[in-house]
Every structure is written in C-alpha cells, then in structure tokens.
N, C-alpha and C positions, 0 to 999 in steps of 0.2 A: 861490782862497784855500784854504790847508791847512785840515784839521780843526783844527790845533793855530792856526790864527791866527783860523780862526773862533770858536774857543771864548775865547779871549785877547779878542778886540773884544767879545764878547758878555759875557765877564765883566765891562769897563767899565763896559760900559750898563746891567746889570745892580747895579753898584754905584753907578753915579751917581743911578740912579733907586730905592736900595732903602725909601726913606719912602714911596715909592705902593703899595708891597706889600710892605713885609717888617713888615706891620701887622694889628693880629685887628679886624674890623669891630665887633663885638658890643661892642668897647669903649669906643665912640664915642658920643655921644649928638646928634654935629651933626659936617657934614663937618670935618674935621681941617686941609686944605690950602684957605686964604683964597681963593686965584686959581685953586682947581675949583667953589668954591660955587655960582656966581652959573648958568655951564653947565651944574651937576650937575640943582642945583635948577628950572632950568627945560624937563627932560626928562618926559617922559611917564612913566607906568610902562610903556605900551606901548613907547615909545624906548627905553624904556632894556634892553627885552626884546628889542627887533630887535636894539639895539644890540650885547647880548651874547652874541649866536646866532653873530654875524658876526667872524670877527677879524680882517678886512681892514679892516670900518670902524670898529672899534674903534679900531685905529694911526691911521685919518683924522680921529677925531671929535677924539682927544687929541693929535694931534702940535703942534698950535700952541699947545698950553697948556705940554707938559712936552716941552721942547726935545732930547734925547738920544732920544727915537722916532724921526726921523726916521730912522735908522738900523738899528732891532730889528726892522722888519718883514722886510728883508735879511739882516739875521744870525741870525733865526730860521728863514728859509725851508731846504727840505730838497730834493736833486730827489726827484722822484714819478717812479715804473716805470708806467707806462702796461700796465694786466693785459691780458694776453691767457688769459683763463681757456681752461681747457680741459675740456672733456662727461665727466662719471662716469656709471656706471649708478644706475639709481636706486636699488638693492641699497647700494650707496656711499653713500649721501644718508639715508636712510632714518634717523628719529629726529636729523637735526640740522636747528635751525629755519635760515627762510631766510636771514637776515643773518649769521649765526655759517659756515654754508655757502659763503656770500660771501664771506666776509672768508677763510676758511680756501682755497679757489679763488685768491683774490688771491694767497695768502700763498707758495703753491707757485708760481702759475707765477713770482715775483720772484726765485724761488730759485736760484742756480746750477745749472747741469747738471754731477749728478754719478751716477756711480756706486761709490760708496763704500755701506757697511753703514751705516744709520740707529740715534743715539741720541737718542731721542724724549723729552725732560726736561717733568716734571710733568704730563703726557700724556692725564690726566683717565680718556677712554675709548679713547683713541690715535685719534682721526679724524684729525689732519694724520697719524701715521703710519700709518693704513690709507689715506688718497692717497697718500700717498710708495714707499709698496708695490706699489700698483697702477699705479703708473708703473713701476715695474719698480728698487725699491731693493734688493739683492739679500736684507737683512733687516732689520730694524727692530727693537733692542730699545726698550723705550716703559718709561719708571718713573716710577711714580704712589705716594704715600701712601695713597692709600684702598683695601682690598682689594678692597672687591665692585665699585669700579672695574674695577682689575686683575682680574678674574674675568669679568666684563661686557666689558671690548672682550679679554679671549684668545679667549671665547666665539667674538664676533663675526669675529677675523681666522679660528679655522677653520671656521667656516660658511661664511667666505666667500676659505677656500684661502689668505692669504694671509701671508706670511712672516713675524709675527711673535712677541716673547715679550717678557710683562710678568713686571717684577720690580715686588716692592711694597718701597717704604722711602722713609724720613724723611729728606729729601735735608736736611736743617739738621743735622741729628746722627747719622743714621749714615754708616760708610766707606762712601764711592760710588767712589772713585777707582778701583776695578777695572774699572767702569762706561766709563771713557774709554782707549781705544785710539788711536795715533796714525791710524791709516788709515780714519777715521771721519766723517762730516759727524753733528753735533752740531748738535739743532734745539729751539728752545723757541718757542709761541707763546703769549705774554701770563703770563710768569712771573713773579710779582708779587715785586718788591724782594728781600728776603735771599736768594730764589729762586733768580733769574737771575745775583744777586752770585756764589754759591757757584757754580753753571753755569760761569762764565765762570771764575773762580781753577782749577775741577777741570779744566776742559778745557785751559785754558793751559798749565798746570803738567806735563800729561801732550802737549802740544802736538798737539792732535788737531789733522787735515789742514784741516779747515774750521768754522767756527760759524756758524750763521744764526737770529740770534733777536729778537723784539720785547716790549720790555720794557715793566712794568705794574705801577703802584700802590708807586710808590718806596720809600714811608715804610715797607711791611707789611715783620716780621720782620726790621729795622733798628736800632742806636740810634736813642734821639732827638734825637740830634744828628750829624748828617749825616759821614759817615765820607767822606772823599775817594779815591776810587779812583788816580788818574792824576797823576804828580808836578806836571802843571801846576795840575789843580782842589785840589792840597792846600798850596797856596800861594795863594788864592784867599780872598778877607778876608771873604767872603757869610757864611760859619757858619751855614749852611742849619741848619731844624729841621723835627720832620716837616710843622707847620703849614705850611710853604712848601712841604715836598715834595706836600701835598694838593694845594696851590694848580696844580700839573702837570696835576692832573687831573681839575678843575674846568670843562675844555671836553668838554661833551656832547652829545649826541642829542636834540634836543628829546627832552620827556617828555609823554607822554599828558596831556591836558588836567586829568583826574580827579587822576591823580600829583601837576601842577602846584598845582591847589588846594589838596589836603592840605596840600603843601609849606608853599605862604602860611600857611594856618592856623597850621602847627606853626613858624612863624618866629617869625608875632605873639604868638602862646600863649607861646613861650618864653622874648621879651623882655619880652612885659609882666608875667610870674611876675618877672621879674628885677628889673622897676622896684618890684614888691611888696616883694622879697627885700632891694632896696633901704633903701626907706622903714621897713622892721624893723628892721635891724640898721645903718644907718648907712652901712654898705662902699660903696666907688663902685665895685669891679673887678665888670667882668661872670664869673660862676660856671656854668660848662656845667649841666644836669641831664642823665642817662645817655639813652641812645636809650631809645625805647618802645613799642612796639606801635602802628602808626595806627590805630587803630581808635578809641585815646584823641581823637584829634581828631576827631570824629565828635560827642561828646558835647558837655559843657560847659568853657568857659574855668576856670568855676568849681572843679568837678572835677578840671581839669585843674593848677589850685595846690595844690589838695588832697595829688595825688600826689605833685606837686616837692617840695612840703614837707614832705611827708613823707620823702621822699629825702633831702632834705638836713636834715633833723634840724631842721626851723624850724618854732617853734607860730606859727599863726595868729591874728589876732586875732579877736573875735565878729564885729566889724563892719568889712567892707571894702567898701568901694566896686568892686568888680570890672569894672563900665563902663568907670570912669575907668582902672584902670591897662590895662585891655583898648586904651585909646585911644592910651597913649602906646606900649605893646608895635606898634601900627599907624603910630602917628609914624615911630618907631625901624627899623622894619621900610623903610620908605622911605629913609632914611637907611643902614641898614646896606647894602641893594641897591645905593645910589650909588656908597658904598666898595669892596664887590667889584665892582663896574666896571672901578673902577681900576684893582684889582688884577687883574683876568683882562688888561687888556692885558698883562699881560706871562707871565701862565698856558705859551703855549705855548715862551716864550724858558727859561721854567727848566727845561720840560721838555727841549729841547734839550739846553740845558748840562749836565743830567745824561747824556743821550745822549750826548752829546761826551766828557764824563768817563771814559766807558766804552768810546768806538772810542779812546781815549789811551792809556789800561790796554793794551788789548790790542795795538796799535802796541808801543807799550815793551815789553811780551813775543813783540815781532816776525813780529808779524801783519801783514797787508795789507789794511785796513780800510776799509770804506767804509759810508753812511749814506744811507737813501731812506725812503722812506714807499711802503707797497707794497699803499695803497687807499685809497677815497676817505675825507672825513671822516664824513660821511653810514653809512658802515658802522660804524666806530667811530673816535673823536677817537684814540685807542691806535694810530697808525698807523704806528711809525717801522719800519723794518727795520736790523738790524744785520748787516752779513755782514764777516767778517772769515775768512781764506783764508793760511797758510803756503807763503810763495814757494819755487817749485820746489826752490832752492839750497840750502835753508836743511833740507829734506826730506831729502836725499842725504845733508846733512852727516852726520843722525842715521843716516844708514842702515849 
C-alpha cells in the first residue's frame, strides 16, 4: 500500500467513524452513543484503565460494537526500525535523563547514513546534534530560540571538541531560509506543530539533500483550524480542530501514581464547579476554567469554586451544598473517562493521518519519503519517524 492509498482508506474510516471522536467529553452528562452504554457502563474504572494503556485492545474491546474498526488497527499501523543503538561516552550523556537518552539513541541510529553537514532545527541544547557530530557529521549547525540554550550547548560542543555552531532565532518569524543548503541532511526531533510545518516548507523550498524528523504536539503555533498540508489531506471533509489535533496526543506513559490522583481530583473538582456553574446561571454547555497550579487540589473542593468563580466572574451563593455537586462532578468524571475511551481508539489513527499529510507534502515537492516509528512506545507515544531523501536524478538536475 502507498502512503497516498494509506492515508485515502484511513481518511474513510476516519470519516465514517467521526461521532465517536470528533466530540468534547465534558459536554455530556451520560454516554451519548445508545449501543456503547450498556459495555461502557459495565467496565471497571480499573478496565477501563487497562483498557486505555493498551491500543491493541482497545480496537478488540470496540470492534464489534463500531463496525469500520475492523480495519484502523491496519491502517494506523507504521513499520518499526528495530534500534541498534550505539555506546557514547559518558562525557556525551552527561545531564540528559535516561529516557530522553533513549529515545535520542533510538533516533540516530534509525537515521540514514550520511555524511552530509548537519541542520539541527529547534535544537534545545543540541544533544541529537552533539551525537550526530560525534559520529563524525562533518558540522552541525543547531538553531534554537532561547539564548542561554544556545550559549549552553556551544559551551558544551567546545569542551567537548566537537564541530559545532549555534545560531539563536525565532524560527516562526525570522528569515531562516539561508539556514537551509541543498547538500545538507536537515534533522528535528519532537518539533512541535508550526515548528516542523515551517522545517519542512524551508527545507523543501531550498530542496535540501535529505530531512529526517519527528513531529510533536500538532495543534501548538497552528490555526485553529486545521490547515491541510498535502493536495490529498486538503480535499479531505474531517476539518480537523485543534481539539482533535490533541486527541493525537492523548496516548501516554503511564503517569506516576501521585500525578494520577491529582489528575482524578482535578477532573471531579472541575466538573462538579461546572455542574455549580450550572445550576446558577441556567447554561447547559460545559465552560473550561484556565489551568492552575496543583497544589489547588491539594486543598478544598470548596476553595476550589471559590477560585473558578472567581475566574469566571460568577457570585456564589451563601449557601451551597458542596457535597452534592462534589458527587455529581464524580458521576460525570466516570462518564466523561467512558467517552475519552472512545475516542482514544482512534488517538493514534489521527495522528497518522497527520503524519501521512506531511510525507504527501513532501512527495509532491519530490521527495522520496518514507514513515517508521524509530522506538518503542514505552520511551515516548511521540514515535513516528519521517525521512524523506531527493533522488539522485533529481540532484544532478539542479546541479
């Protein structure tokens, strides 16, 4: 199967199924879909916990309820590079934690063999480009927004001899295009949304020899409504927003036990302020309140309307029964988990089709593109690889 026919079947299924996810849970106050009730409701919370760790038995638990699964588990799958990391000194290591180490090991050795000059896009403190160097890239420029980044890893490559040079700038709005050379491999790892969009147009547009990047957090520095890259995704009737572009990103790492709790807390705290917010003013749409410090849930539920309403400009009454709407914020809380169930089955099929969007793009600016996942999910759910490659032919031409 092509990219282009993968992403074509995967956009059907994606549209025949888009009422089990192209929906905000928070707005519900009982499951929405009749013929998931009866299933949803008879799940554990610990079921329903296992169930959404796992996305293999996620497709098994729902495929005989919602009949076009049968097919997403296939059309979302990606092949996997099997790492063969390879040993740094510890000098190399030093100040990055182990998983991020990992995954950064993964990410090189999936990468073409090349010897081409390295441009290292949003680079942090350049650790993929001080590996890249230390394999012997002949130089690495690395460009990062933050200065004392850029300050911090130029520090590091000459302490530690190695070839390269940070520039500092705001890759969304300043000229970077002098940045990209045709005889270059061009690397991003986990360049979140507008990031790796502009990556990919600056690198294309100057037809650098290779790209190899994996992309991250679709929605940041985007409209909020889903811009289509690639002639097939802009014919494509989804009209993505960023709520759906979250939902991409919504398969994680388990989270520390403690994290976890808070989580619950600050779910039920937030739905039952809502059902408060409710019974004041009338409105039935559920209303966000801004993030906040956890350390608020820590305290009182009570407290804790205090400040929403305050935030949202709502007097409170003298007397509220805070138990009671504590109770239904824990109803709701149950019910809302059901619904993002649902909708994580299909979490990692959008994030595809956005992947796919973008090995399109690059195809049609005649590239050689190809898509993997270049580490386990265990290191991070963030796993796909994009490498796309200028056929020899096509090199010469420009020459």
């Amino acid at each position: 199967m092509t990219l282009a026919e993968q992403f074509s079947a995967l956009d059907t299924v994606l549209s025949q199924t888009r009422q089990y996810w192209q929906c905000t849970a928070f707005d519900f106050d009982a499951i929405p879909w009749p013929e998931l009730r009866e299933p949803l409701n008879n799940l554990t919370d610990l079921q329903v916990a296992e169930l959404d760790s796992e996305q293999h038995r996620l497709y098994q638990f729902f495929r005989s309820y919602i009949s076009p699964l049968a097919a997403l588990a296939e059309l979302a799958a990606l092949p996997s590079e099997q790492p063969s990391r390879s040993d740094y000194p510890f000098w190399l290591s030093n100040g990055i934690k182990g998983r991020k180490f990992e995954q950064l090991q993964d990410f090189v050795s999936a990468l073409p063999t090349s010897n081409q000059p390295v441009l290292e896009w949003c680079a942090g403190k350049g650790h993929l480009g001080r590996m890249l160097a230390f394999n012997g890239a002949p130089s690495v420029h690395s460009i990062e927004l933050q200065a004392h980044l850029c300050e911090q890893g130029q520090h590091a490559a000459q302490q530690q001899g190695l070839a390269m040079q940070f520039s500092q700038a705001d890759v969304l709005s300043d000229n970077t295009a002098a940045f990209f050379q045709r005889d270059i491999h061009a690397v991003a790892l986990h360049a979140c949304g507008g990031l790796h969009q502009t990556f990919m147009q600056q690198a294309s547009a100057a037809k650098v020899a290779q790209l190899s990047f994996s992309p991250c957090c679709y929605h940041l520095f985007t409209p909020m409504q889903y811009q289509a890259m690639s002639n097939l995704a802009q014919q494509s009737q989804l009209n993505l927003t960023h709520r759906d572009l979250k939902l991409a990103l919504q398969e994680t790492v388990t989270a520390p036990s403690r994290v976890a709790k808070v989580r619950k807390t600050e779910v039920e705290w937030r739905l039952g302020f809502d059902a408060l917010r409710k019974s004041i003013t009338g409105e039935q749409h559920y209303v966000s309140v801004p993030s906040v410090n956890k350390a608020v849930f820590s305290d009182s539920f009570k407290s804790f309307c205090a400040w929403a309403a305050e935030k949202k400009s709502l007097k409170l009454p003298q007397q509220v029964d805070y138990n009671k709407f504590l109770l239904i914020g824990q109803a709701r809380k149950k019910v809302t988990e059901r619904i993002e169930l649902v909708r994580h089955v299909f979490r990692r099929a959008i994030e595809v089709w956005l992947v796919l969007d973008r090995a399109l793009y690059l195809q049609q600016q005649g590239y050689q593109v190809s898509v993997k996942t270049f580490c386990e999910k265990q290191l991070t759910p963030r796993n796909i690889l994009i490498l796309a490659q200028l056929p020899s032919s096509t090199k010469k031409e420009m020459q």
